[in-house]
C-alpha positions in Angstrom: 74.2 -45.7 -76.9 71.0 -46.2 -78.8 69.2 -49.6 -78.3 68.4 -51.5 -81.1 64.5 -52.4 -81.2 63.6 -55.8 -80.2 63.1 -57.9 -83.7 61.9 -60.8 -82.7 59.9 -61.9 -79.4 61.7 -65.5 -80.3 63.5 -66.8 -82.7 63.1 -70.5 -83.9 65.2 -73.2 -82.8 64.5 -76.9 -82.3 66.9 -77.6 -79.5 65.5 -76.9 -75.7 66.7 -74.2 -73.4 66.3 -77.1 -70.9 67.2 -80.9 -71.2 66.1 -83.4 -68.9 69.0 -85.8 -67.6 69.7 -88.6 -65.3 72.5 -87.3 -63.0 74.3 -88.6 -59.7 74.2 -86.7 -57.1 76.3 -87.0 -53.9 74.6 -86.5 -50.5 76.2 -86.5 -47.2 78.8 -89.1 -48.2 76.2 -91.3 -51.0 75.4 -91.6 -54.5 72.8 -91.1 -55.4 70.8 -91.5 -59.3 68.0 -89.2 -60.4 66.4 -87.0 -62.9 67.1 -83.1 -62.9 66.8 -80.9 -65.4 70.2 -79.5 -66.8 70.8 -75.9 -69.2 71.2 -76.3 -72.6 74.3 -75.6 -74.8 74.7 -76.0 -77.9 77.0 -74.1 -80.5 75.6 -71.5 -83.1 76.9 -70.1 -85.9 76.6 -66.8 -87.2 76.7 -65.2 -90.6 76.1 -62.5 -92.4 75.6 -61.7 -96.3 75.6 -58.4 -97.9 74.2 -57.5 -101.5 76.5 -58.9 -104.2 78.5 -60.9 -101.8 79.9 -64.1 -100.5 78.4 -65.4 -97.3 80.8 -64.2 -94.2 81.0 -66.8 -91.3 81.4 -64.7 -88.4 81.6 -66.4 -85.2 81.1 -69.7 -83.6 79.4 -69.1 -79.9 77.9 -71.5 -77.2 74.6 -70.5 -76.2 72.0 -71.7 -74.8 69.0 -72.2 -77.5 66.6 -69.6 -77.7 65.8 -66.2 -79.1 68.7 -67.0 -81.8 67.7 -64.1 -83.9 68.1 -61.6 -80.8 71.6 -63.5 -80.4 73.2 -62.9 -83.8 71.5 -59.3 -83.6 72.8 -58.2 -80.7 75.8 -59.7 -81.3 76.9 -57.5 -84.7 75.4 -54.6 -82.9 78.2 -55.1 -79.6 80.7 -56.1 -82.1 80.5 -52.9 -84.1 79.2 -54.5 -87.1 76.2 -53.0 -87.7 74.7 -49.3 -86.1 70.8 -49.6 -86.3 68.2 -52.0 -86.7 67.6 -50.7 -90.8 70.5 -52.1 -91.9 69.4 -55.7 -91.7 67.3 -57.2 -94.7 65.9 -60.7 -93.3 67.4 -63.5 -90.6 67.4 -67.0 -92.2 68.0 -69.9 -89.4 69.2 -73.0 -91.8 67.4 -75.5 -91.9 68.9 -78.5 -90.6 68.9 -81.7 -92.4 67.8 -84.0 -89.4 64.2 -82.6 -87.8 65.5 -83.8 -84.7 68.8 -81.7 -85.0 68.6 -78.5 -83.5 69.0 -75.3 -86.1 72.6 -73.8 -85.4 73.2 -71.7 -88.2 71.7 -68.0 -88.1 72.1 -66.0 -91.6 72.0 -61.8 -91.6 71.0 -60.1 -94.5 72.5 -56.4 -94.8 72.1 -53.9 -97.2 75.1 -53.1 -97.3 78.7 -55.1 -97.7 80.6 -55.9 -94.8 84.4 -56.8 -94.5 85.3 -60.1 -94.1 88.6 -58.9 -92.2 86.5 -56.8 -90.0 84.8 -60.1 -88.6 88.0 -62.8 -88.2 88.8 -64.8 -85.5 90.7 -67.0 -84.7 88.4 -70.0 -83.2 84.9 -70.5 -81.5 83.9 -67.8 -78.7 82.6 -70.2 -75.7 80.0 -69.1 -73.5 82.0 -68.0 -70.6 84.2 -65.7 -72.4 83.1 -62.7 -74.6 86.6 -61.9 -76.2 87.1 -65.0 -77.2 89.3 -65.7 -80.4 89.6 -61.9 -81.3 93.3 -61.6 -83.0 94.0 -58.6 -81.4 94.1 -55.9 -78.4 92.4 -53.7 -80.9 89.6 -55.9 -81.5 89.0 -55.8 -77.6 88.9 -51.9 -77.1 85.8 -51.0 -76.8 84.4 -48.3 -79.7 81.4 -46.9 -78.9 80.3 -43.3 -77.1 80.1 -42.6 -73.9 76.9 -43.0 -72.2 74.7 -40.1 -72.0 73.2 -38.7 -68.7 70.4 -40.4 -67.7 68.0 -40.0 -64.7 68.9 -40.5 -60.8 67.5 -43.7 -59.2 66.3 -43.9 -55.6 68.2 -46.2 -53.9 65.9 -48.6 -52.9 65.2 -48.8 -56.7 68.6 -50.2 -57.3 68.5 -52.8 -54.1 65.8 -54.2 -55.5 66.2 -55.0 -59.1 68.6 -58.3 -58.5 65.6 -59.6 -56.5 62.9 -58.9 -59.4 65.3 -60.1 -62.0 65.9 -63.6 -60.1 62.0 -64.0 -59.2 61.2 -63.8 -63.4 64.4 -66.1 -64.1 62.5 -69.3 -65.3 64.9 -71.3 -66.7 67.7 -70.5 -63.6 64.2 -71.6 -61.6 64.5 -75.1 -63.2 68.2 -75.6 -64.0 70.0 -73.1 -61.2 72.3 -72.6 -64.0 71.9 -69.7 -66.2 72.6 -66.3 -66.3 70.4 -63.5 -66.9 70.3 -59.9 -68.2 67.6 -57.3 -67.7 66.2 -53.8 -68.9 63.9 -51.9 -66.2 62.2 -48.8 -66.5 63.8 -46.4 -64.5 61.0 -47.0 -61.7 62.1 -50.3 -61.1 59.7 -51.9 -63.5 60.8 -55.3 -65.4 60.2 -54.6 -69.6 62.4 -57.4 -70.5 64.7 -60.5 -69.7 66.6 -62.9 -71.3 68.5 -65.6 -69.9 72.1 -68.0 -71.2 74.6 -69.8 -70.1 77.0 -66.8 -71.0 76.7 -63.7 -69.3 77.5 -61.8 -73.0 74.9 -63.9 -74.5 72.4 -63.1 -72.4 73.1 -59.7 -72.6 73.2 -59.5 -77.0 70.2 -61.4 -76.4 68.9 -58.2 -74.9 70.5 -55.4 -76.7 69.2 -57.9 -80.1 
């Protein structure tokens, strides 16, 4: 499986990855009312137009805000949609209508037409669950080729990648509540991370 190029180093979005809220927290046995910071989620909306056609709504996801583009990209690339990084035209976010509102709507230009029935479900995907409103168990076998041989990692290369993917997790820093996906060069090096409140966002975030 070939990679799709990174598109965008971050996409726009008004909404925070991080909100700052009052909380209670309990403590041997008392309440206690203070400030922490809490992971964003918020609900996005993805579509995609080809030439000469009607705007497709595909999904519905909760994500945390934040490198949107990557998002929707990776997404249509996981989902079988689309194959390599030439196919797309431009990525619109909408506008929203309130400045203060955060921009939840993600638009994919194609060059080519895509198939509305190729793209249905059923409701919104939440952020826990990656299979979420697909109609069928042929819209959750997986359709891609098997992965080529690659290169043979020390061990201790592989013992310590969770360790340098927590130590560049910002956002789990200040929330503790977000998942994170990585890509390493084979000598243990971190190239890139992204981070969600869904395991499967976090990692279209990465493949986008």
């Amino acid at each position: 499986m070939q990679l799709l190029p990174l598109l965008h180093q971050h996409s726009p979005s008004s909404a925070p990855s991080a909100t700052r809220m009052r909380i209670l927290a309990l403590r041997q046995d008392t309440l206690d009312e203070q400030l922490d910071w809490l992971a964003t989620e918020e609900p996005l909306e993805m579509r995609v137009q080809g030439p000469g056609q009607e705007m497709v709504r595909v999904a519905v996801t909760m994500r945390t805000p934040g490198h949107d583009h990557e998002l929707v990209v990776g997404f249509l690339y996981t989902e079988g949609l689309i194959h390599t990084r030439h196919e797309i035209v431009a990525i619109q976010t909408e506008n929203s209508v309130n400045d203060q509102a955060p921009c939840n709507v993600v638009t994919v230009h194609l060059t080519h037409p895509i198939n509305p029935t190729a793209v249905q479900r059923n409701f919104y995907a939440t952020s826990s669950c990656g299979i979420c409103g697909k109609a069928s168990l042929d819209q959750i076998a997986v359709h891609c080729a098997p992965v080529a041989p690659g290169p043979v990692l020390d061990r201790t290369v592989l013992e310590a990648l969770p360790t340098t993917l927590r130590h560049a997790q910002r956002l789990f820093a200040q929330t503790g509540g977000l998942h994170a996906c990585g890509l390493f060069e084979v000598t243990g090096q971190l190239v890139s991370l992204r981070e969600d409140v869904g395991r499967h966002n976090a990692v279209d975030k990465l493949v986008g």
